[in-house]
Each structure stands twice: as C-alpha cells, then as structure tokens.
MIBA-528157 format. One record per atom (N, C-alpha, C): y, z, x. Coordinates in steps of 0.02 Angstrom, whole numbers, plus 32768, in hexadecimal, padded with zeros to 4 digits. Atoms other than C-alpha are relative to their C-alpha. Example, Ala and Ser with C-alpha at 12.3 -4.5 7.8 and 13.67 -1.06 7.14 Angstrom:
BEGIN
7FC58000802D
7F1F81868267
803C8000802D
7FC57FFD7FD6
7FCB816582AC
803780257FD9
END
This chain:
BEGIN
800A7FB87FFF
30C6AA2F5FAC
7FEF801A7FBA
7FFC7FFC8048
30C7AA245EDE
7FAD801C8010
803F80077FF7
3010A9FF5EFE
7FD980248022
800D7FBC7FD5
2FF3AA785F85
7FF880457FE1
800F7FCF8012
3010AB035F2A
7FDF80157FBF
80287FF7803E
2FB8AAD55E84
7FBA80158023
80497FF37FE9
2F12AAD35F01
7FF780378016
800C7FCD7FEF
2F3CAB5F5F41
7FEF80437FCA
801E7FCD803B
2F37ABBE5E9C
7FC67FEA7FE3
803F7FEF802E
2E9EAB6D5E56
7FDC8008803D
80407FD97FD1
2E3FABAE5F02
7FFF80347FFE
7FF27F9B8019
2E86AC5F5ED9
7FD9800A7FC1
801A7FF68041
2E51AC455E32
7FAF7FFD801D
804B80137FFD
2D9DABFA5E5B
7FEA804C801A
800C7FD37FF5
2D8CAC9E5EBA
800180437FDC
800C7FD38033
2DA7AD035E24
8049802B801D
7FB17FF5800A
2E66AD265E48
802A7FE27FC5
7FC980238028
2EFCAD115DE6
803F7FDD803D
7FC180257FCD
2F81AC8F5E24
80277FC87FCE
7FDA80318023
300DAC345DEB
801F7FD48044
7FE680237FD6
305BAB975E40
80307FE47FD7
7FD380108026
3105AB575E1C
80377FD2802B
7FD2802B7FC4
318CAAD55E78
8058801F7FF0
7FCF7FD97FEB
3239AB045E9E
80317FB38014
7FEA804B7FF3
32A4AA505E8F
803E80147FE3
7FAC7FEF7FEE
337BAA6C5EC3
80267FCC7FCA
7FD7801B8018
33F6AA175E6D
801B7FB8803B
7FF1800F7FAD
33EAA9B85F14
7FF27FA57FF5
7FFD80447FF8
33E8A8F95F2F
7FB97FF58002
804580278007
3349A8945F15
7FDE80148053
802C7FFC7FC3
32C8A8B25FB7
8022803E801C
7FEB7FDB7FE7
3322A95D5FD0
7FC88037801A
802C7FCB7FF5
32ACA9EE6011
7FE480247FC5
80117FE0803F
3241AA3B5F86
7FDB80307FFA
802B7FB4800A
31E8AAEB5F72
7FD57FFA7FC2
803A7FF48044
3155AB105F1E
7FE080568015
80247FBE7FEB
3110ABBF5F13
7FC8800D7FDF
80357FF4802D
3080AC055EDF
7FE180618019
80037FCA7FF0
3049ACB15EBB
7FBA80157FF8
805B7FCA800A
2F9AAD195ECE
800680288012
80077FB47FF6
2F6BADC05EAF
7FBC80027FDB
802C7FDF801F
2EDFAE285E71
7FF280007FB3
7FDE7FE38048
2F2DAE495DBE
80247FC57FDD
7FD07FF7802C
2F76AE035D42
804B7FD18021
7FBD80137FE1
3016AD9A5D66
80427FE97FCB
7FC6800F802B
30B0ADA35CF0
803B7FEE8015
7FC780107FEE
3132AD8C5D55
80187FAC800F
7FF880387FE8
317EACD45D59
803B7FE88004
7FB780127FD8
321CACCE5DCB
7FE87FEB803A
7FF880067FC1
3230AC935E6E
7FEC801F8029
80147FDD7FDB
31D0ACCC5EFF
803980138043
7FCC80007FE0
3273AD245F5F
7FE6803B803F
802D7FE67FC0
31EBAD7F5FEC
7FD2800C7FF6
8048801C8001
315BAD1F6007
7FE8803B803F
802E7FD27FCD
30D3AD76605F
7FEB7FBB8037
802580347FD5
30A6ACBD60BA
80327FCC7FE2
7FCE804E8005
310CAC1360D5
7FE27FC98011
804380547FBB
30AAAB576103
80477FD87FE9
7FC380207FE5
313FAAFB614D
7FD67FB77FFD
8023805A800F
30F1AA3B6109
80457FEA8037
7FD1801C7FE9
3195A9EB6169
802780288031
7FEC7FD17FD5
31C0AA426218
80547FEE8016
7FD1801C7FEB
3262A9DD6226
8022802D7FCB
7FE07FEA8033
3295AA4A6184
80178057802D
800F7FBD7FF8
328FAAEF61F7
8053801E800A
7FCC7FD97FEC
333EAAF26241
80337FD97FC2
7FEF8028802A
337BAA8C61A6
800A80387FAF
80097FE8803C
335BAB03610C
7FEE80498028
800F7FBB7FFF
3348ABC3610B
7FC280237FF9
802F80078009
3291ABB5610A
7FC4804B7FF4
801C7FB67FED
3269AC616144
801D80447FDE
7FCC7FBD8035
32D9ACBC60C3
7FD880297FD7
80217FD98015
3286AD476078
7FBF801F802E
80467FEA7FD3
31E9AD5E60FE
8004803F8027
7FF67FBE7FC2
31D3ADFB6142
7FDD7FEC8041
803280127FC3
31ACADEE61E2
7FD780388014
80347FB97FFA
3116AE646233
7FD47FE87FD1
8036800B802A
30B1AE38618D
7FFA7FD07FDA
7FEF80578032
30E0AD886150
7FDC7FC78046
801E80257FF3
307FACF96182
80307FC17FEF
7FD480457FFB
30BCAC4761C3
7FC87FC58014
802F802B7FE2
3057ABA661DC
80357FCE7FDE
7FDA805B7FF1
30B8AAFB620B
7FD47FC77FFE
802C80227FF4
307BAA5E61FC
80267FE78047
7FED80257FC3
3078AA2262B4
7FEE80188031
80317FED7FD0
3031AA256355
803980198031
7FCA7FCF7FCC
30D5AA7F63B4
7FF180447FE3
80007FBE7FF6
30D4AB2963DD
804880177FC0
7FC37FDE8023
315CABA36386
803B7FF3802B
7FBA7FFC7FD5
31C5ABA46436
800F7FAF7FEC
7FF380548000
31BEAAE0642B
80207FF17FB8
7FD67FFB803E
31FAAAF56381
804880137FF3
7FC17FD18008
328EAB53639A
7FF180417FE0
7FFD7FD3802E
325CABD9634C
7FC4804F8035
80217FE87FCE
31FDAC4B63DA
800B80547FF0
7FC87FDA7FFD
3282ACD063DE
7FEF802A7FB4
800E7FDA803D
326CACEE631A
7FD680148004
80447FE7801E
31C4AD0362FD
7FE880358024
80187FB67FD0
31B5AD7E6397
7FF480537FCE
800F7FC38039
31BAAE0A6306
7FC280007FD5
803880138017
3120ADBA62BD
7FCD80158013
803C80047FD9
3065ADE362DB
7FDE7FBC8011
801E80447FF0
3034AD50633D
7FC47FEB7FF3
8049802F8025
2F83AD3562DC
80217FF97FC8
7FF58019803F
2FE6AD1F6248
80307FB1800A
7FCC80238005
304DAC976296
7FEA7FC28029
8030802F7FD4
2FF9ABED62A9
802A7FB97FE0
7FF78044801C
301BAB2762AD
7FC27FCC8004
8045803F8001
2F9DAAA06281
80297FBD7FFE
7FE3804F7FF3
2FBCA9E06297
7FEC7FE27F9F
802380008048
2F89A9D161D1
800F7FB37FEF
800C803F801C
2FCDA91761CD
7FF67FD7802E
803C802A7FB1
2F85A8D66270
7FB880037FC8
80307FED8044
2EE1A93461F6
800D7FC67FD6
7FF78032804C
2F0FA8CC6159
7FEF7FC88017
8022803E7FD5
2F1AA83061BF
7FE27FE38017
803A80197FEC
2E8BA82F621C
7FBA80087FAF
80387FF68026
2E1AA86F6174
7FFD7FE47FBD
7FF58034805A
2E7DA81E60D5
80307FCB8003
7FE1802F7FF4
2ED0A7A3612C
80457FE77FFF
7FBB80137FFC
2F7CA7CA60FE
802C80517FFA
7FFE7FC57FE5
2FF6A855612E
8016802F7FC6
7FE67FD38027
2FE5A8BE60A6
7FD78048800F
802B7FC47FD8
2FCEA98160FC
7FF580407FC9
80187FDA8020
2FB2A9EE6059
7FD180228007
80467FF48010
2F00A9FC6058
7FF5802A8052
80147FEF7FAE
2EF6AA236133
801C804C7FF5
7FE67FC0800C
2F7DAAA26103
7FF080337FE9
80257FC68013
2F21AAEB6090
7FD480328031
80327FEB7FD5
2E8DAAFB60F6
801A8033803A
7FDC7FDA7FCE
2EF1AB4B618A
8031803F7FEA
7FDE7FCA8017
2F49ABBD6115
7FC180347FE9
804C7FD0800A
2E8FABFD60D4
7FE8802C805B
801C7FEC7FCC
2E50AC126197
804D803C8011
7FD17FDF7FE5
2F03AC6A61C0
7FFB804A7FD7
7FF57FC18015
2F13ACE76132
7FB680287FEA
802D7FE8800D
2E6AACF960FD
7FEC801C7FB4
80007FCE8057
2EA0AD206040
7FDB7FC17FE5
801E80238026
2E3AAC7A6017
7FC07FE78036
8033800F7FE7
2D7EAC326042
801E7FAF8022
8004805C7FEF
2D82AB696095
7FD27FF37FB1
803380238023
2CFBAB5B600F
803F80097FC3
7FD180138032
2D88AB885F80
80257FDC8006
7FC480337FF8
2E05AB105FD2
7FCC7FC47FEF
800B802B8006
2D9AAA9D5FD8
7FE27FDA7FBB
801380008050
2D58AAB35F10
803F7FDF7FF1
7FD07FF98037
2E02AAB95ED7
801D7FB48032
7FFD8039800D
2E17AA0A5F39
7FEC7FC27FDA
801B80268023
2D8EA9BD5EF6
801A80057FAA
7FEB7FFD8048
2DD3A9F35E48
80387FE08002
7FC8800F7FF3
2E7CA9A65E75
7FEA7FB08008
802680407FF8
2E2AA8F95EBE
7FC180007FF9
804C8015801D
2D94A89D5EBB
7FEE7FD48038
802080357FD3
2D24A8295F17
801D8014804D
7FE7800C7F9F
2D61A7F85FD6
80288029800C
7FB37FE07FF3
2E10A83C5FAF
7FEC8043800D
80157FA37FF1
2DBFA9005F9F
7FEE7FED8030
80127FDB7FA3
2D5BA8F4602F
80157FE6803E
7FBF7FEA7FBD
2DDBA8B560A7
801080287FF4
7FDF7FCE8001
2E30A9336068
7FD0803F8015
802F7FCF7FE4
2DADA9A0607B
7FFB80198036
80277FF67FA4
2D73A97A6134
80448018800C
7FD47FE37FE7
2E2FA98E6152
801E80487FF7
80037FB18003
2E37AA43610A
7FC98026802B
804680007FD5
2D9AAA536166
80188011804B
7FFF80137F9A
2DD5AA196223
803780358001
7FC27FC6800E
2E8BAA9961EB
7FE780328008
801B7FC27FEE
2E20AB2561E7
7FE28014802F
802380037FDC
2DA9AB0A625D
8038800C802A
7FCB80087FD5
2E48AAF162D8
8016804D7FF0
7FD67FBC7FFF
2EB5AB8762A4
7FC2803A7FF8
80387FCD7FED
2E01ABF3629D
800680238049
800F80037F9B
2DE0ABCC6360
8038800F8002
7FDC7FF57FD0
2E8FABE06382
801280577FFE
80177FC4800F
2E7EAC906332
7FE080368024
801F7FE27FDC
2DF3ACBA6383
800E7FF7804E
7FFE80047FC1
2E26AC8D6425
803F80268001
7FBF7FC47FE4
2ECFACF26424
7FD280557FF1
80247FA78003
2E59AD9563E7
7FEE800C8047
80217FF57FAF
2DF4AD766488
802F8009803C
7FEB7FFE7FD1
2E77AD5C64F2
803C804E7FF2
7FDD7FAF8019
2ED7AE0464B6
7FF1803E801A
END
C-alpha cells in the first residue's frame, strides 16, 4: 500500500496537483496491517499529520475489514470505498453499513485476480489504482498509468498497466450500468 499511495500522488502531481504520500507503520508485530495515506488538493499542502477523515479508503486486504477499524473517520454520504475483491458489500459483511453511502461511490474490483492474470503475481496496487481513478474521477487512467510507468519499467509497468487498465474499465461499466439502471 506504501507503493500505492506514492503512485497515487505522482498521478495527482502529473496532473498538475499537489499531493503528498506517507505510510502509517504501529508499533505492531512484523506482517501487522499497515496504512499509507496520501493527500491531494488544489493548493498548496502544509499540513503533515495523519489523515484522521479521509474523503476515500482502498481496502488492499478484505479479510482486514472486520479485523481493524478501517472505516474510522469516513463520512458516510460523501466518502468513497473500493475493496479489493469480487464480493459484494452484503457478502462482505458490511451491507448494513454502507447503506448511508451513495452507492456510485461504493465499488469492489478483483485487483489481484487483475495482477495475476497481467504481472503474474498478486500484487493489486496498480488495478487499485486504476479502479480508484474510474470510481472517484479525481485522477485520469492516463495519469495512473504515467505515474506507473515512472515507478516500474519494462514488462513489470505494463502488466501493471493493462491491470490498472482492465480495474477501470470494470468499475467504469459497473458505474455505468447502475446510472442506467436508476
């Protein structure tokens, strides 16, 4: 997720935003759960504490949901959620919460099924990204996919790529198909 959210600030950046990215590592036992945040705005960014209400959450590890406080700070109504994984929210446990949510802000992609089939191994950063660009809309595919290629190189970017690619494409259509059916 370290990695996740560095790409996510140099695609904010590439777009002529300001963004900072930063990790968030507990006092916690080796392989413990680890936060990374990252911030973009318009302006200027001085502030560098802890993001304690995010406007958006990407749940990399869905087994972490009823495990950690994941959703602490999110308003609901105007906070954005994207899981990696191909279950629903009810199938999640989590159905019940999110009902306060606007359901186009509240999507899951399979991002390391993605990884797997495009870079061969299950790493879902890059899909995430991509599916967090098509969901919120505060970034292009073409900046995710810059600020991969600036991150990797050769084969490794463009698996990563196609798999930010097939993330968006997916959470797009599923987008557009809840507008239509509305």
């Amino acid at each position: 997720m370290v990695t996740g959210a560095e790409m996510l600030s140099v695609a904010a950046f590439l777009q002529g935003r300001h963004a900072q990215a930063f990790p968030s590592f507990g006092s916690e036992r080796t392989g413990a759960p680890v936060v990374a945040f990252c911030r973009i705005d318009d302006k200027e960014i001085r502030l560098r504490e802890p993001i304690m209400e995010p406007d958006a959450i990407i749940i990399q590890d869905p087994t972490l949901l009823h495990q950690v406080e994941v959703f602490s700070g999110l308003k609901p109504g105007d906070g954005y959620i994207l899981i990696n994984t191909s279950r629903s929210f009810d199938e999640l446990g989590i159905g019940e919460y999110v009902s306060g949510f606007q359901p186009e802000r509240l999507r899951t992609v399979p991002a390391t099924e993605l990884a797997v089939k495009h870079v061969g191994r299950p790493l879902p950063n890059a899909a995430l990204l991509g599916g967090f660009a098509a969901v919120t809309r505060l970034l292009s595919l073409e900046s995710v996919a810059a600020a991969i290629r600036d991150t990797f190189s050769g084969r490794v970017a463009e698996g990563n790529v196609a798999a930010a690619t097939a993330a968006y494409e997916i959470v797009a259509q599923e987008i557009k198909a809840a507008a239509l059916n509305a």
